[in-house]
C-alpha positions as CSV (number, residue, x, y, z in Angstrom):
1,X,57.6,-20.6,28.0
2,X,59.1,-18.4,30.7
3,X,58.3,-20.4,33.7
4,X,60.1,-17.5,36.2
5,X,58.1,-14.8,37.7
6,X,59.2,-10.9,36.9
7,X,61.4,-9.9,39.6
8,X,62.7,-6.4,37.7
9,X,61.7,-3.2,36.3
10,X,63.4,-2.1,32.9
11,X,64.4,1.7,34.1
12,X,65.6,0.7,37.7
13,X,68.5,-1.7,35.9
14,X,71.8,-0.2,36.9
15,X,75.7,-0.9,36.1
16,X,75.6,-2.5,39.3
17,X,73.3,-5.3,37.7
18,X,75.8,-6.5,35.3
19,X,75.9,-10.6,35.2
20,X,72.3,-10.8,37.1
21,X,69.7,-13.0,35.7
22,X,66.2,-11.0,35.0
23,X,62.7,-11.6,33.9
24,X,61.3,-8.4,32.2
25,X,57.6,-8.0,31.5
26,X,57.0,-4.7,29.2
27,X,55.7,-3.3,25.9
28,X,57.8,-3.4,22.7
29,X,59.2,0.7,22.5
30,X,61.2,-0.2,19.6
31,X,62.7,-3.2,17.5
32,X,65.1,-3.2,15.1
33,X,66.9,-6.1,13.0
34,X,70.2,-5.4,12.1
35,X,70.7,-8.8,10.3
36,X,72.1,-11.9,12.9
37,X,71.3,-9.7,15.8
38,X,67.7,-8.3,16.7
39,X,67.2,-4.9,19.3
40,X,64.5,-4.3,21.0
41,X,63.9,-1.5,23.7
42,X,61.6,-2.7,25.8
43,X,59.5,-0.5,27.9
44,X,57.7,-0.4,31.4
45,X,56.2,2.8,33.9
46,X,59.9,2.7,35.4
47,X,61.8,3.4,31.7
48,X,62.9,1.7,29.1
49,X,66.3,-1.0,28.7
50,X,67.4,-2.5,25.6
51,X,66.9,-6.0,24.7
52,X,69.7,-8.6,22.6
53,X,68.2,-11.4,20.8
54,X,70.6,-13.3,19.3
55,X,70.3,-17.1,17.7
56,X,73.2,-18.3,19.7
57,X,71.8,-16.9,23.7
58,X,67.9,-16.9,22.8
59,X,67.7,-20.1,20.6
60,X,64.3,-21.1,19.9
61,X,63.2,-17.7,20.8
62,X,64.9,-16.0,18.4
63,X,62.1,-16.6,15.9
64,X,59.6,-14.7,18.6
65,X,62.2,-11.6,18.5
66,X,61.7,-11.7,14.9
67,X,58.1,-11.6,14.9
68,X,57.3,-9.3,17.1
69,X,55.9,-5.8,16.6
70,X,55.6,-1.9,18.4
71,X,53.6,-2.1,21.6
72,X,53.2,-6.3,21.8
73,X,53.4,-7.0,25.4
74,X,56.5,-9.0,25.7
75,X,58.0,-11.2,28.8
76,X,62.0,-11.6,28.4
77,X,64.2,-13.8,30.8
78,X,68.1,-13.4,30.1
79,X,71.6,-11.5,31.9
80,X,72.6,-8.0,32.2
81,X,75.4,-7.0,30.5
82,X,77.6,-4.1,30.1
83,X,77.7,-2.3,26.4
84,X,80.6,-1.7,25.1
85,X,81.9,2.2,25.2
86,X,80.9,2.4,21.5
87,X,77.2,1.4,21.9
88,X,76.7,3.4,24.7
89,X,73.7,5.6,24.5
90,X,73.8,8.2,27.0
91,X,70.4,9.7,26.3
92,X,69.0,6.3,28.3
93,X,69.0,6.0,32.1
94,X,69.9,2.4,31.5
95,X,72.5,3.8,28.5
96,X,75.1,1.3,29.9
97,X,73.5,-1.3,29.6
98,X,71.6,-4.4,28.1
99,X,69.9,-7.5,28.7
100,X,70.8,-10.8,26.6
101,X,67.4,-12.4,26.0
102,X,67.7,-16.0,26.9
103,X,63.6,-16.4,26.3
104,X,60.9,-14.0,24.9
105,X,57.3,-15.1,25.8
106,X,54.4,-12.8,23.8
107,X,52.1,-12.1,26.1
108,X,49.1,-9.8,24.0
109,X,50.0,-8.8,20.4
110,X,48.9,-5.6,19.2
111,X,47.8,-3.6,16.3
112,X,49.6,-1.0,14.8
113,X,49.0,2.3,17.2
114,X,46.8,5.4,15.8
115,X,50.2,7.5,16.6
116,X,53.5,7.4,18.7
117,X,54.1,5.9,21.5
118,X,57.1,8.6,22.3
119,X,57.3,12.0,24.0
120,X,56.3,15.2,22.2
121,X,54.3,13.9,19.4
122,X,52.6,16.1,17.0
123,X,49.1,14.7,17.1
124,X,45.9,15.8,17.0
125,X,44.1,15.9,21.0
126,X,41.2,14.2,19.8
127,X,42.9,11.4,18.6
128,X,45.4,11.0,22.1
129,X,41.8,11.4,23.6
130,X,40.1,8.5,22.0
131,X,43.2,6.2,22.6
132,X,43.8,7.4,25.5
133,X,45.0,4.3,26.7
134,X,47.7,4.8,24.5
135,X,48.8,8.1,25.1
136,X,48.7,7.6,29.0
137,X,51.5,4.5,27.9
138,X,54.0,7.8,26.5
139,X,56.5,8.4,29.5
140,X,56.0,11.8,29.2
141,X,52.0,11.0,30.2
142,X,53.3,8.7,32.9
143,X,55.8,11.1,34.4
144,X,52.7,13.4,35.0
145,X,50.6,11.1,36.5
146,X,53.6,10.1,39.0
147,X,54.0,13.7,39.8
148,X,50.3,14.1,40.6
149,X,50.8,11.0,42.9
150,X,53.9,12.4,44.4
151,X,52.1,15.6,45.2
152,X,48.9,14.4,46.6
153,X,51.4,12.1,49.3
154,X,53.2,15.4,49.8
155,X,50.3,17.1,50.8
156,X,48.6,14.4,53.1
157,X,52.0,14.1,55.1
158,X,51.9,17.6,55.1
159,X,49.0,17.8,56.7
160,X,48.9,14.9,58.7
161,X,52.0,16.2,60.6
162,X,50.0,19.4,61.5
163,X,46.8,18.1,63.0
164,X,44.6,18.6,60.4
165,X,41.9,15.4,59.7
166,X,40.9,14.0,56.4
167,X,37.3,13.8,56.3
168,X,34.8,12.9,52.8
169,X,32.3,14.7,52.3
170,X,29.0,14.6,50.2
171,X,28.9,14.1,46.9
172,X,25.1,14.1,46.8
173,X,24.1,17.6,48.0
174,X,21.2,20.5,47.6
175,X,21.5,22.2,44.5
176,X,22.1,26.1,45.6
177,X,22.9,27.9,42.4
178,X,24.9,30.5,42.6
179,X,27.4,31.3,40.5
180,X,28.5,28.1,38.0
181,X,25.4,25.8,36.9
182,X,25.2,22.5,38.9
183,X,25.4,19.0,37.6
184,X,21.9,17.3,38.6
185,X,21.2,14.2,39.3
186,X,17.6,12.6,39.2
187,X,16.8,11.0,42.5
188,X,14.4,7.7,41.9
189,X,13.1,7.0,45.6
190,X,12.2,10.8,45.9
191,X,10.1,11.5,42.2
192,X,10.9,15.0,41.2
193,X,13.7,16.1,43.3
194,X,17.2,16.4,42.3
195,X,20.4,15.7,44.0
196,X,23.2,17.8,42.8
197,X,26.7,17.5,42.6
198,X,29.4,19.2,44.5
199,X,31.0,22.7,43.3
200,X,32.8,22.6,46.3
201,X,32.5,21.1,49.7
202,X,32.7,24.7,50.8
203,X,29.1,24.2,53.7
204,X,30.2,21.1,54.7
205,X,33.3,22.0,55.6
206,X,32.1,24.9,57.5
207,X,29.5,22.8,59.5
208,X,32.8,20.9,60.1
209,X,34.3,23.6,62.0
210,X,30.5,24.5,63.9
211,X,31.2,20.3,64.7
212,X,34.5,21.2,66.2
213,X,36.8,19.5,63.9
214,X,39.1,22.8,63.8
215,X,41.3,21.3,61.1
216,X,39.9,19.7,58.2
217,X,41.3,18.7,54.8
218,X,40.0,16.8,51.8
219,X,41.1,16.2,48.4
220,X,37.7,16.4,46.8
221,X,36.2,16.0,43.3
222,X,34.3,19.0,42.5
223,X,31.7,19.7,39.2
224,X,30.9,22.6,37.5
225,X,28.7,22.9,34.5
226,X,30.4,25.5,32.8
227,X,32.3,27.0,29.6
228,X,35.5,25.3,29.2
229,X,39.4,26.2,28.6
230,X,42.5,25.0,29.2
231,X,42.6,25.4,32.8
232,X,39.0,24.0,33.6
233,X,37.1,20.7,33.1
234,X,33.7,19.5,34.3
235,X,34.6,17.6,37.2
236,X,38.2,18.5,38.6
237,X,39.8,17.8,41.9
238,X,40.8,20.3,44.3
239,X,42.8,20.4,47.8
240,X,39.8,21.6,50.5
241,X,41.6,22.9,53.7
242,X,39.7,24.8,56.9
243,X,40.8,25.9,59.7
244,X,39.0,27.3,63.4
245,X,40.0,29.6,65.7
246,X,42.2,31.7,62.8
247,X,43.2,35.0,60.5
248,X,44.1,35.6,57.4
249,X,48.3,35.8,58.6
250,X,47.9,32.1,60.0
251,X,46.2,30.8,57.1
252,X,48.9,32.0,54.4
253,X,52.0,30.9,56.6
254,X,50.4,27.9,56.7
255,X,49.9,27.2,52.9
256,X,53.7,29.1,52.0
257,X,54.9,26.2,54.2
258,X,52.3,23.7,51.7
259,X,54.2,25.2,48.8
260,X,57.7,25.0,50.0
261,X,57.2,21.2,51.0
262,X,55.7,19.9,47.7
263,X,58.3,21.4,45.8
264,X,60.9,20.3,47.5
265,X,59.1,17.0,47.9
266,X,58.2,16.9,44.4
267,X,60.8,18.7,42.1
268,X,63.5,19.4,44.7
269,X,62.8,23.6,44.4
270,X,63.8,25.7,47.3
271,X,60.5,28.0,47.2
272,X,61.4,31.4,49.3
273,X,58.9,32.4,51.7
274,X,56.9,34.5,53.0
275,X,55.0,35.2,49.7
276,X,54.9,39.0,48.3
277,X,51.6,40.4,48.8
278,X,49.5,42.4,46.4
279,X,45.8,44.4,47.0
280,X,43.2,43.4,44.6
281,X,43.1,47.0,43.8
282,X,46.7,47.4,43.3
283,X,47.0,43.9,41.5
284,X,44.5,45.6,39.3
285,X,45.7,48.9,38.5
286,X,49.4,47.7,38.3
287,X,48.9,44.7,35.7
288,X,45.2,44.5,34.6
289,X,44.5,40.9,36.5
290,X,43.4,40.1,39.4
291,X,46.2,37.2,39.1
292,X,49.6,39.1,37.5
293,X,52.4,37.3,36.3
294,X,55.3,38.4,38.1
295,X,57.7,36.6,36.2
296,X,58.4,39.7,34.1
297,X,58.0,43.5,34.2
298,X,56.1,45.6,32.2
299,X,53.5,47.3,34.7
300,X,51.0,49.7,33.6
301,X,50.9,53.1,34.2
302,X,47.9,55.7,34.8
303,X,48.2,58.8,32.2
304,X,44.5,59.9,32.7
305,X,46.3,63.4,34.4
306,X,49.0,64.1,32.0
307,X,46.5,64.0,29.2
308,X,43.3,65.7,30.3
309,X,42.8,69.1,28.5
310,X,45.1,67.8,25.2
311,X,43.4,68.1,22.0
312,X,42.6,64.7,21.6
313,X,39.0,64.5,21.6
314,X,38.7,60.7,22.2
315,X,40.9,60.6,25.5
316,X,39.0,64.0,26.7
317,X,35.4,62.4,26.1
318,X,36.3,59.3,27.8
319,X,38.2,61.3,30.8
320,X,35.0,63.4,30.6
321,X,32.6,60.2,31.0
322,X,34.8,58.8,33.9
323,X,36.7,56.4,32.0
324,X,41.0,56.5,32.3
325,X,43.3,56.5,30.0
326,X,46.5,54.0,30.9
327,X,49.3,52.1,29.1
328,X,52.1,49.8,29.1
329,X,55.8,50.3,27.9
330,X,57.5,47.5,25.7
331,X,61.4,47.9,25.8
332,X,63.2,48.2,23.0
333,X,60.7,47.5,20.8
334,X,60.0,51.2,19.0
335,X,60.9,49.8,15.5
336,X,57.7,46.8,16.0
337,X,56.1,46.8,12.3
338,X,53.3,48.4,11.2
339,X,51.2,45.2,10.3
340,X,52.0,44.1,14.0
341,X,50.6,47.1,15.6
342,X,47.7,47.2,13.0
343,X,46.9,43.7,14.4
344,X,47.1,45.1,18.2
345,X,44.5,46.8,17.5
346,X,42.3,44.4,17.0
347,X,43.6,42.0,19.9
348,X,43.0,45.0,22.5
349,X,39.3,44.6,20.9
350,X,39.2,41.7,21.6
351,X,38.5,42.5,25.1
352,X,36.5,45.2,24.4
353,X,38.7,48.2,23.9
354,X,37.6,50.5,20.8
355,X,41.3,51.7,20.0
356,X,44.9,51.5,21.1
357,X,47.2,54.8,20.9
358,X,51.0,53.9,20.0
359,X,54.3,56.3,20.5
360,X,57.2,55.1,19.1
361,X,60.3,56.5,20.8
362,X,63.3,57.0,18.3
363,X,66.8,55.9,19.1
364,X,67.6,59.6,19.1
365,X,64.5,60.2,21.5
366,X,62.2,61.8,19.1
367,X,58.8,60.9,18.9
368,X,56.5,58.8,16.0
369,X,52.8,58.5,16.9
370,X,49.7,58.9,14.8
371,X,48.5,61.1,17.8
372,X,51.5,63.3,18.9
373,X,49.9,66.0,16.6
374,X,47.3,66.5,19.6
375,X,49.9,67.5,22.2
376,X,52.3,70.1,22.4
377,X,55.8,69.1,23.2
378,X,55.4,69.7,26.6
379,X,52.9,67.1,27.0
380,X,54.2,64.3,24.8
381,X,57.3,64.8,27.3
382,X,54.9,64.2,30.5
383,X,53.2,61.4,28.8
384,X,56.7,59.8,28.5
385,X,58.1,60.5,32.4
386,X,54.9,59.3,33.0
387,X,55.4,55.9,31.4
388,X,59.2,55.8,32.6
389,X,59.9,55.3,28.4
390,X,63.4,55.4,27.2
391,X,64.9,55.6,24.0
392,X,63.7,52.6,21.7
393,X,60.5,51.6,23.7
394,X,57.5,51.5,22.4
395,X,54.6,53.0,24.7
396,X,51.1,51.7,24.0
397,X,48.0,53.5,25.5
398,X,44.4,52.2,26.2
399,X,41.2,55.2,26.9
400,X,38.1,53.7,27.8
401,X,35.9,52.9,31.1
402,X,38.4,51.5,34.0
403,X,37.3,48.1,34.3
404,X,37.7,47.5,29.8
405,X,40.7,49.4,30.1
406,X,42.9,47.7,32.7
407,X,41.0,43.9,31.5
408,X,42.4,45.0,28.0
409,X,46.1,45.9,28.8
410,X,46.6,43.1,31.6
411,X,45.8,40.9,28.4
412,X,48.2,43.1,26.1
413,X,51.2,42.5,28.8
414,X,50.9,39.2,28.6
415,X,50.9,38.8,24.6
416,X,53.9,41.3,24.7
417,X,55.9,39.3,27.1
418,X,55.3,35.9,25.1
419,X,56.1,38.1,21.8
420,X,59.2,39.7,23.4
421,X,60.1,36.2,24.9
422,X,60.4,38.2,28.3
423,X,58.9,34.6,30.0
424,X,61.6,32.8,32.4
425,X,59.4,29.5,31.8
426,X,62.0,28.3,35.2
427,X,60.6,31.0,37.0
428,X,58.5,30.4,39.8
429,X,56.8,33.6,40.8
430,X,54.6,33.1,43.5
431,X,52.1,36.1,44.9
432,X,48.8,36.4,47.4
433,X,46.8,38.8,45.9
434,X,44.5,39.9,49.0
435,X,41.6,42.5,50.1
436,X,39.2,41.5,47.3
437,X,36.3,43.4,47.0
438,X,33.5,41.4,48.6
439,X,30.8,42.3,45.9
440,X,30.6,42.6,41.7
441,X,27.5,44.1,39.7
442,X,26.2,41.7,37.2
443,X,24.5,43.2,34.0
444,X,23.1,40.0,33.7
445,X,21.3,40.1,36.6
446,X,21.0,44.3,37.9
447,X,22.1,43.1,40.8
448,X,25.5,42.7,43.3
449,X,27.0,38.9,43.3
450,X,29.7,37.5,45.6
451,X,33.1,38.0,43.9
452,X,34.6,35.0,45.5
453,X,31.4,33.4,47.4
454,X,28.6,34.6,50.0
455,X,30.0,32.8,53.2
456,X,33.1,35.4,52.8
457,X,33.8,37.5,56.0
458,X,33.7,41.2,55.1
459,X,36.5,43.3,56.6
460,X,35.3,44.8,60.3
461,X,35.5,48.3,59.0
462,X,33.1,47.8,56.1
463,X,30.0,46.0,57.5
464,X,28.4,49.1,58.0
465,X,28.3,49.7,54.1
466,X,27.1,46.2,53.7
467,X,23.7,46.9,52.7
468,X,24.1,50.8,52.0
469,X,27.5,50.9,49.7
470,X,28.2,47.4,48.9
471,X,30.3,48.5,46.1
472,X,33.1,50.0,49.1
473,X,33.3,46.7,50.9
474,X,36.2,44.7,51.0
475,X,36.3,40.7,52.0
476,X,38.7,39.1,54.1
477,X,39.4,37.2,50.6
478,X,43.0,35.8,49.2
479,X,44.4,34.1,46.0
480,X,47.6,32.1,45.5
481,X,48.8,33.1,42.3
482,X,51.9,31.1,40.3
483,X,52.9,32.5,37.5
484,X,49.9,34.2,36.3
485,X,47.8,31.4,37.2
486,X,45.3,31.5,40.1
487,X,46.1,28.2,42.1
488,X,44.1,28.8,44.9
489,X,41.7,31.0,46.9
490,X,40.1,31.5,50.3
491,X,38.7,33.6,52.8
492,X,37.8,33.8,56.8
493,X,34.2,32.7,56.6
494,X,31.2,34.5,58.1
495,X,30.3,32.4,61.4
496,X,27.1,34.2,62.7
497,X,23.7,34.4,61.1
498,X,23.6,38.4,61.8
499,X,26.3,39.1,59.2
500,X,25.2,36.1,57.3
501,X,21.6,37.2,56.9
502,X,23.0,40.9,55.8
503,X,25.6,39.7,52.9
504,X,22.7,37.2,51.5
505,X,20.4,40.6,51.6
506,X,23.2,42.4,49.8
507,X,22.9,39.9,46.5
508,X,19.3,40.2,46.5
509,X,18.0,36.4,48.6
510,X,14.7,37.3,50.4
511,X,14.6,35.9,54.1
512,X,12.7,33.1,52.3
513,X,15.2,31.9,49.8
514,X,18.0,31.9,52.2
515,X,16.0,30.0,54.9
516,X,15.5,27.8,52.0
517,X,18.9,27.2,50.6
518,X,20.7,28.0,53.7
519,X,18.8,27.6,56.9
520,X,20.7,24.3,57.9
521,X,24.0,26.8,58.2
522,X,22.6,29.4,59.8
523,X,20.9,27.7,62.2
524,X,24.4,25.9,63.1
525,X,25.8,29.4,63.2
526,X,23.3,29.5,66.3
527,X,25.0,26.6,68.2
528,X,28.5,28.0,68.9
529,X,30.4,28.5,65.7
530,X,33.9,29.5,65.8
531,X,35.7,31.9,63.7
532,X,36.9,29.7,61.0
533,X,38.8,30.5,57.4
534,X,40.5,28.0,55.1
535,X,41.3,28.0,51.2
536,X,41.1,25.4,48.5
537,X,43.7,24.6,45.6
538,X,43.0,23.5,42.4
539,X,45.2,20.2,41.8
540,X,44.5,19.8,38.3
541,X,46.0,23.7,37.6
542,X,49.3,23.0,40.0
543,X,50.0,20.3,38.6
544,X,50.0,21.8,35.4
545,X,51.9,24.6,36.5
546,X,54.6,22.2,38.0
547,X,54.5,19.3,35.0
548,X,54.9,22.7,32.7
549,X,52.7,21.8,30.6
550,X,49.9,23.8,29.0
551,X,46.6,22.0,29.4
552,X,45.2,20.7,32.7
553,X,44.3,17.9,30.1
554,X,47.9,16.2,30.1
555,X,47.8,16.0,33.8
556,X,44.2,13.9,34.5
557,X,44.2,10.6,33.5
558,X,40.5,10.5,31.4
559,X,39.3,14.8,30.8
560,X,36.8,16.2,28.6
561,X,37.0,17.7,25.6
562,X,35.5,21.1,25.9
563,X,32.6,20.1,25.1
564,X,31.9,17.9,28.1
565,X,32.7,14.7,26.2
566,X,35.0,11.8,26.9
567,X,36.3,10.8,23.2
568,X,37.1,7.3,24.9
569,X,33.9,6.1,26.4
570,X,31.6,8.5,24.1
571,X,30.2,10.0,27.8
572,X,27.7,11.1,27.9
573,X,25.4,9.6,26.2
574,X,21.6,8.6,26.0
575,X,20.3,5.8,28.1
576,X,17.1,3.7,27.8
577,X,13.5,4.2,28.2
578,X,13.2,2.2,31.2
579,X,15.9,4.0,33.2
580,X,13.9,7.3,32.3
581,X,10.9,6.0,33.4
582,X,12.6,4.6,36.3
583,X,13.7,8.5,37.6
584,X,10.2,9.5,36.5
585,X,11.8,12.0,33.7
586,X,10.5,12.4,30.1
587,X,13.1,14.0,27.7
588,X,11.6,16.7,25.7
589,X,14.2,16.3,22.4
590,X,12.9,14.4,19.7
591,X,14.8,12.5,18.1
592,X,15.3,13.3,14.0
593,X,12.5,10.2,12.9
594,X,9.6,12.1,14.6
């Protein structure tokens, strides 16, 4: 037995270590027996360092190098040597060297993993979910889970060094829905009310500016019971920042500088600053998203003028019902197969487009299109200028009400770009997208929601539309975008109960439900609340953005599935009569015996 503590890590061992005695403590990466002599790369969080047993250094031991198996949890005393040139394996930090085991201790055995224990596996998420013990041991998993630590430090010095203080805040609150459904939670001193969790900390930390914090961050768990993707999981954590006494301009100079410290910090990346700035309306009409990727070209362009009065019946009738007609331009892609743009077709329907128009410019500039029969020469050659097509592109063209047209073709530039490979995955493109409209209609509901949320602060020049034209007014509302990705958003917030009372009157609250959802905030607005604004990031999506990897999965320790479901722990699950009883809740599913 190794009586010695460990006093080394396997990836920090350098050239500079050679003739040092070490004690190791690690998992077995690797082993192989090459007859006399027995390898084994042995692994830890700081890398991985190869291992020599041999019968004439490791004596007794030897027999423990040659029974031990992948992942056993292995303790190894012996020196560092140099390898000789010939062995050297330069794809290993500790390539130059090796330790000659003078004792192996086993520690744990182990079974024979489900997959892998290497980077880029091929194996199904389920199964790295259910094991995720073992997948979190792949350095690929671990380098992730470093980076997030390394960021979150990055962004509390950050802070710190500005003034701002850290404060918790509730993770029991009043359930206000609006918007995403709330996570309840049963409360058993108080039979029949209901706790709910956070979607935000977004009232608490405004009653921390009316409490005169004026600079307040948090890195706060948040929960959301909605639809999942990629980018979104139940419960996620995200960077909560608020700030008194400030506008929009101090705000953003304040987060550019965020940016430009964790990346440095973090990656060593120069990030250029200020940001460029987009409108909503422009971000719209220019790329189809409210959060473009700017990594690539490929804008969209408005041909709604050019064609009205052709003899193409299904632009005219749209023009005529107040839709548009717009497009895109692929470069050098005129000779794009049939089959492909057959299957375009279908993807613009997708998002709810009920045709796409191609023109196909020749390498001699003449033109191929199933509707060029419609227009005279005259007007194909405006509906070209007009798309700034050259010889070889390919323009495609979308006719339908505004808001399905641009959704549609914003989602067509990005497939085209990943087809195209027009994608600098190096890139870093960051953008503010700003002046969001403060209102949306729902369908759903025949009435106007909060685009981003009702404690936004219209623009000065709009409140008198509030109640009359909400559809004209504009919020004091921004988004950090990276690379097509939203990151983060914010506004300045609405600090007096007037303007308050008016934008919950806009999205249809009585006087009565916002006295009851809300009255604790608006009556604090009544006890000298200063103008106040902030934003919040979403970790989980920067992280991903900056791990470059495509699943905010990889870069939280224990997600969800998109169902809600942890494959590990089988959460959630059903729990006892006498806890149910104990909240004073009956469930009303039956199970499949009665």
């Amino acid at each position: 037995m190794i009586s010695a503590k460990r006093n080394a890590h396997c990836g920090r061992l350098t050239v500079e270590d050679a003739g040092k005695k070490v004690v190791l403590c690690g998992w077995v990466s690797k082993r192989r027996d090459h007859g006399g002599l027995i390898f084994v790369d042995l692994r830890d969080r700081s890398g991985i360092v190869q291992v020599v047993a041999d019968p004439e250094t490791s004596g007794a031991d030897f027999k423990v190098a040659e029974d031990i198996r992948n992942e056993y949890v292995v303790k190894v005393s012996g020196t560092i040597r140099l390898r000789d040139e010939a062995t050297i394996n330069p794809n290993l930090a500790t390539g130059r060297i090796e330790v000659v085991a003078d004792g192996i201790d086993v520690l744990n055995p182990a079974k024979t993993p489900p997959f892998y224990i290497q980077d880029d596996i091929d194996t199904d998420e389920n199964l790295r979910l259910k094991y995720r013990y073992l997948d979190l041991r792949r350095p690929e998993m671990q380098r992730n889970l470093i980076l997030r630590h390394k960021v979150t430090k990055l962004m509390r010095d950050y802070f710190d060094s500005r003034d701002f203080i850290e404060i918790e805040t509730p993770m029991l609150c009043k359930s206000t829905p609006e918007g995403a459904r709330d996570y309840l939670v049963p409360s058993r001193v108080n039979p029949g009310k209901f706790y709910a969790l956070p979607q935000s900390p977004q009232i608490f930390k405004q009653i921390l500016m009316v409490a005169g914090m004026e600079r307040y961050f948090q890195i706060a768990r948040c929960f959301r019971d909605e639809d999942l993707r990629a980018d979104r999981q139940p419960e996620f954590t995200q960077l909560d920042i608020e700030m008194s006494f400030v506008e929009v301009d101090d705000i953003l100079e304040m987060m550019e500088g965020l940016m430009q410290h964790i990346f440095k910090g973090a990656l060593d990346r120069d990030i250029p600053a200020p940001f460029y700035r987009m409108t909503w309306d422009d971000a719209m009409n220019n790329y189809g998203s409210d959060k473009p990727d700017l990594r690539f070209e490929m804008p969209l362009f408005d041909a709604t003028e050019v064609v009205k009065g052709s003899n193409f019946k299904v632009f005219n009738t749209v023009i005529e019902n107040g839709g548009v007609v717009k497009g895109l331009v692929v470069k050098g892609y005129s000779a794009i197969p049939r089959r492909e743009l057959d299957g375009l077709v279908e993807f613009v329907g997708i998002y709810g487009a009920k045709g796409l128009a191609w023109i196909q410019i020749q390498p001699d500039g003449s033109v191929k299109s199933p509707i060029a029969k419609f227009f005279s020469e005259e007007q194909m050659a405006k509906i070209v200028a007009t798309a700034k097509a050259e010889n070889n592109d390919l323009i495609l063209m979308v006719a339908d009400k505004w808001a399905t047209t641009v959704q549609a073709l914003g989602a067509l530039r990005i497939e085209m770009a990943k087809r195209r490979n027009l994608i600098d995955l190096d890139k870093l493109a960051f953008l503010w997208v700003v002046d969001f409209p403060m209102f949306e209609y729902s369908e759903e509901d025949k009435r106007w929601v909060a685009m981003h949320h009702p404690f936004t602060m219209p623009r000065e020049e709009d409140l008198d539309k509030l109640l009359t034209d909400p559809g004209k007014v504009y919020a004091k509302a921004y988004d950090m975008v990276l690379n097509g990705t939203e990151i983060g958003g914010g506004s300045i917030r609405i600090h007096r109960r007037d303007i308050q009372k008016k934008i919950f009157a806009a999205i249809g609250l009585t006087e009565e439900e916002a006295e009851q959802k809300f009255g604790f905030m608006m009556g604090a607005f009544e006890y000298g609340a200063p103008p106040h604004g902030g934003l919040a990031f979403g970790l989980d999506r920067l992280i991903m953005i900056m791990a470059k990897r495509d699943s905010i999965r990889d870069v939280i320790a224990f997600p969800k599935t998109q169902s809600a479901s942890c494959l590990m722990t089988q959460a959630p699950d059903t729990v006892d009569d006498k806890q149910l009883r104990e909240l004073h809740i009956r469930t009303r599913l039956l199970n499949k015996k009665e």
